[in-house]
C-alpha positions as CSV (number, residue, x, y, z in Angstrom):
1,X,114.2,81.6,99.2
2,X,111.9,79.3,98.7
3,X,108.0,78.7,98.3
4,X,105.0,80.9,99.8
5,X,102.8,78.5,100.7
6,X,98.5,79.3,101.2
7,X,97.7,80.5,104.5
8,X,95.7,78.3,107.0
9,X,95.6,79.6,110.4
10,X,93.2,76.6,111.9
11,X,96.1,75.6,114.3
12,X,96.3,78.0,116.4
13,X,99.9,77.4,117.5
14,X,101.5,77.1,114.3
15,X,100.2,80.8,113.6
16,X,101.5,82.1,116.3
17,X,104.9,80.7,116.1
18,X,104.7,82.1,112.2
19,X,104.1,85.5,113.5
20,X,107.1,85.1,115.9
21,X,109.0,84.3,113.1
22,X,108.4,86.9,110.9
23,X,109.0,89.4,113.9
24,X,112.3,88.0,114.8
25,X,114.2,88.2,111.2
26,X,113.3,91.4,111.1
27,X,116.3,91.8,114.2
28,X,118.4,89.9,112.5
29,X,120.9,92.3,110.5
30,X,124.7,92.1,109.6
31,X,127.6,93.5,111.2
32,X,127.4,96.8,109.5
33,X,123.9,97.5,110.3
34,X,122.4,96.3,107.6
35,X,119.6,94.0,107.5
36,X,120.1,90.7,105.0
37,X,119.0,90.9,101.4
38,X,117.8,86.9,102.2
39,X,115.3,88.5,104.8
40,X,114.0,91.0,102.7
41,X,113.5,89.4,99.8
42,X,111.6,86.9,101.7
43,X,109.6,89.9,103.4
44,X,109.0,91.0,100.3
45,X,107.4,87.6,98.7
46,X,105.8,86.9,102.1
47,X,103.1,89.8,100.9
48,X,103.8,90.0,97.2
49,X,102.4,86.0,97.1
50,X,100.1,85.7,99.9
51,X,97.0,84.0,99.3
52,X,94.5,83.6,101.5
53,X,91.8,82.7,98.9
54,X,91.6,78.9,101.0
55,X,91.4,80.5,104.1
56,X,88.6,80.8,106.6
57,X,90.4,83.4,108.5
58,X,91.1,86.8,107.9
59,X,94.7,87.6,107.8
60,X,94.8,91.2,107.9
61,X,97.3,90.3,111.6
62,X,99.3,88.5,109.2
63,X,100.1,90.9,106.4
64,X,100.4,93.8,109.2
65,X,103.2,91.8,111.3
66,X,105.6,91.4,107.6
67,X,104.7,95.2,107.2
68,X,105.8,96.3,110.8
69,X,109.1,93.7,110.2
70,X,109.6,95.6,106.9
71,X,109.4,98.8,109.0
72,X,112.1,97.8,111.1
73,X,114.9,96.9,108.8
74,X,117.5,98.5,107.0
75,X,117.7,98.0,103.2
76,X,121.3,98.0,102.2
77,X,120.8,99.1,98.6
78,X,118.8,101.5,97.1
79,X,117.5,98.4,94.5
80,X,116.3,96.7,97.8
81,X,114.7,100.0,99.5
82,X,112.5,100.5,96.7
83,X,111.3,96.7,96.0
84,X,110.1,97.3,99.7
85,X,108.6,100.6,98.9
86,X,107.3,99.1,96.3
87,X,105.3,96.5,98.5
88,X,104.6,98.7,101.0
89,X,102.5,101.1,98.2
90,X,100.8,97.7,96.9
91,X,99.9,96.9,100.3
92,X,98.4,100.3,100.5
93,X,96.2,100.1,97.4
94,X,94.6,96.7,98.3
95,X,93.4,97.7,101.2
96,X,92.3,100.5,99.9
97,X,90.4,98.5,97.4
98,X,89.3,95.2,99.8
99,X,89.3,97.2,103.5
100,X,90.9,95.1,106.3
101,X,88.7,95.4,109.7
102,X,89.8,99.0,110.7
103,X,92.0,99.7,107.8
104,X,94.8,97.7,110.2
105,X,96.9,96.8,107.1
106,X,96.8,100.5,106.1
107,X,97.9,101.6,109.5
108,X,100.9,99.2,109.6
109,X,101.6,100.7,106.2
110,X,101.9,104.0,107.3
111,X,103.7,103.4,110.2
112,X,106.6,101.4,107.9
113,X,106.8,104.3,105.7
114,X,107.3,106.3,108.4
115,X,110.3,103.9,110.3
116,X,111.9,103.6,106.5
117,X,111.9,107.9,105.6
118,X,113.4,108.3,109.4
119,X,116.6,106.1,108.4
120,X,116.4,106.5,104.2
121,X,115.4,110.0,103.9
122,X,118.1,112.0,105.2
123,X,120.3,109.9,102.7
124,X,120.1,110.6,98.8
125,X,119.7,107.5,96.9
126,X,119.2,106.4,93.1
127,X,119.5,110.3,92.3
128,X,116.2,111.5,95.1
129,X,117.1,113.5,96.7
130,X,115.8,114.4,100.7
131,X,113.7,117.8,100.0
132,X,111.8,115.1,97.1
133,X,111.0,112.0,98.9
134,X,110.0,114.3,101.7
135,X,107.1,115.8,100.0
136,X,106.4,112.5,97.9
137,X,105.8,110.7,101.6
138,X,104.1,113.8,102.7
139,X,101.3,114.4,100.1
140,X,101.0,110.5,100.3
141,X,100.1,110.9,104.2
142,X,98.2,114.0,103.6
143,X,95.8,111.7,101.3
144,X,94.9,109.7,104.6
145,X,94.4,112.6,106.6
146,X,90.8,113.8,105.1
147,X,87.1,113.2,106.2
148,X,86.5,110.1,104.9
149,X,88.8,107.8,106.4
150,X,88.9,105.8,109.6
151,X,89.5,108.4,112.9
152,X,92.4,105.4,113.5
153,X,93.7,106.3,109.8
154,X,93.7,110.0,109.9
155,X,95.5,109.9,113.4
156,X,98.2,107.8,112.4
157,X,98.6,109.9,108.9
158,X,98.8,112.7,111.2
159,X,101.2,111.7,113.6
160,X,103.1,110.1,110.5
161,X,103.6,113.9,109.0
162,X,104.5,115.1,112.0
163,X,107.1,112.5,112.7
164,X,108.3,112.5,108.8
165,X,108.9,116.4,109.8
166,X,110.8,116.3,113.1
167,X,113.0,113.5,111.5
168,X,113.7,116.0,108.2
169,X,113.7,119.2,109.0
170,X,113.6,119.9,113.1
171,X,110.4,120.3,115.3
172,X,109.5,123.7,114.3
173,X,107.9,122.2,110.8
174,X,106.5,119.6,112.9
175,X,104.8,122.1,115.1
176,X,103.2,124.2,112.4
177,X,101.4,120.8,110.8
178,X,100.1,120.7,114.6
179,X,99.1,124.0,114.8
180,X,96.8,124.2,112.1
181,X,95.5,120.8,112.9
182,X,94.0,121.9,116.1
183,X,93.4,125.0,114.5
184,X,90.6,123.4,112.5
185,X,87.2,124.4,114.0
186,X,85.5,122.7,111.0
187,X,84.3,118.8,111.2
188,X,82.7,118.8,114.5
189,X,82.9,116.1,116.9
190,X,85.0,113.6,114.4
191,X,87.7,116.2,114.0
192,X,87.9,116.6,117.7
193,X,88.5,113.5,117.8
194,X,91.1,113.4,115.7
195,X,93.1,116.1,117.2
196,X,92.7,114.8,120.5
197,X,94.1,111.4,119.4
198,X,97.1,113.2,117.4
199,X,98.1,115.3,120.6
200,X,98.2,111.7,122.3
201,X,100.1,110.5,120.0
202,X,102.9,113.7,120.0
203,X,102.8,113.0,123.5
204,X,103.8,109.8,123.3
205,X,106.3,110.3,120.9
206,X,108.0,112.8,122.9
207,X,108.1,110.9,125.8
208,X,110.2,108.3,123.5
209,X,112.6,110.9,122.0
210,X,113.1,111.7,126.6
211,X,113.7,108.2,126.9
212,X,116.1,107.8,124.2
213,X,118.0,110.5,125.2
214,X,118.5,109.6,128.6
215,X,119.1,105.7,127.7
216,X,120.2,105.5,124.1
217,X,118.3,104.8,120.8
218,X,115.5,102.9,120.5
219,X,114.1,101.0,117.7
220,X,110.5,101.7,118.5
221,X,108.5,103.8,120.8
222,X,106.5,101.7,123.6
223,X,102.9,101.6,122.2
224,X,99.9,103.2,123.9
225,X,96.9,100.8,124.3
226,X,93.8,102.5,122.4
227,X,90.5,103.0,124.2
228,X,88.6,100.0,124.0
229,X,85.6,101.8,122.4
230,X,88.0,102.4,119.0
231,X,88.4,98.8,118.8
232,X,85.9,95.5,118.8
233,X,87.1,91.5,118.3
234,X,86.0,90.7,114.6
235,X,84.8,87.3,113.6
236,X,87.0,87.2,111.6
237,X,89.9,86.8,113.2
238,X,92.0,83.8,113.7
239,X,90.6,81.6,117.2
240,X,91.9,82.9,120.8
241,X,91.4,79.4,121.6
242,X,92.3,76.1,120.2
């Protein structure tokens, strides 16, 4: 596949082009669906070697763009599913450990996990079987859910559980996750919050499942701009400008 090199984002051009790179093999897939074991693999290395160590720039962008790629293709063996799992958790426990500027690697993260258990987990492979990966993905989501983490974090573990449920076992399971969300009087203003962003967020994915129905599947929901107050430009991001 070839070699990983250091990041440097100083030319603003060239990082941009990367990025639209990396989004577009993640449409690339074979004539049965599949997406190539070349472009998963190099997914795969793209995070499992990146070093940034040289780099003025944060690239929290970066490592969130191969995520959301990963998200969106279709491992063709089970060997090749869980070397991106695999990733995906690693991915997960660094920023755990070293935060990116609101958590946005762990939101990616969650959202992958999500894409992959709505096309893998109504399938049984390597001997797991549905009922198992479902709780394994939701007591991994429930983790992010808790006082503690980002309001961004919690809403997207939310509406990850609550899209992990409508995918496995019909909205009524989905519902009842919802129900005692906003049944929570406890956590005061934060946990309002919370629940208002979640219903948002059903909302919105409602609205897509409309859509699809009326016009076909789609491979993502259109996504809703957050409130400027949730989100601020960091200094550490690569330049707007040249």
């Amino acid at each position: 596949i070839g070699q990983v090199f250091p990041n440097h984002f100083s030319n603003l051009a060239e990082y941009v082009v990367d990025e639209a790179l990396l989004r577009a093999l993640g449409s690339v897939h074979e004539s049965s669906g599949a997406s190539p074991p070349e472009v998963l693999e190099f997914m795969c290395d793209r995070l499992k070697f990146n070093d940034n160590s040289s780099n003025i720039w944060d690239d929290a962008d970066l490592r969130s763009t191969v995520l959301a790629t990963l998200g969106s293709c279709l491992p063709p063996t089970a060997k090749l599913l869980n070397e991106v799992l695999e990733v995906v958790d690693s991915a997960l426990g660094y920023d755990c450990a070293i935060p990116s500027v609101h958590n946005t690697v762990t939101l990616a993260a969650l959202r992958t996990l999500v894409a992959l258990a709505q096309t893998h987990c109504a399938q049984t492979h390597g001997g797991v079987d549905n009922a198992t990966r479902r709780e394994n993905l939701r007591r991994l989501f429930q983790r992010y859910t808790t006082s503690g983490n980002l309001c961004l974090v919690r809403t997207q573990a939310h509406s990850a559980i609550i899209r992990l449920e409508v995918a496995l076992c019909g909205w009524p399971s989905a519902l009842l996750h919802l129900l005692s969300l906003v049944n929570n009087r406890e956590g005061g203003g934060e946990e309002a919050h919370v629940q208002a962003a979640v219903l948002w967020e059903v909302a919105d994915f409602i609205a897509a499942q409309g859509q699809q129905s009326e016009t076909g599947p789609l491979s993502h929901a259109p996504p809703r701009k957050l409130p400027n107050y949730l989100l601020q430009v960091s200094k550490f991001h690569p330049p707007l400008a040249a």
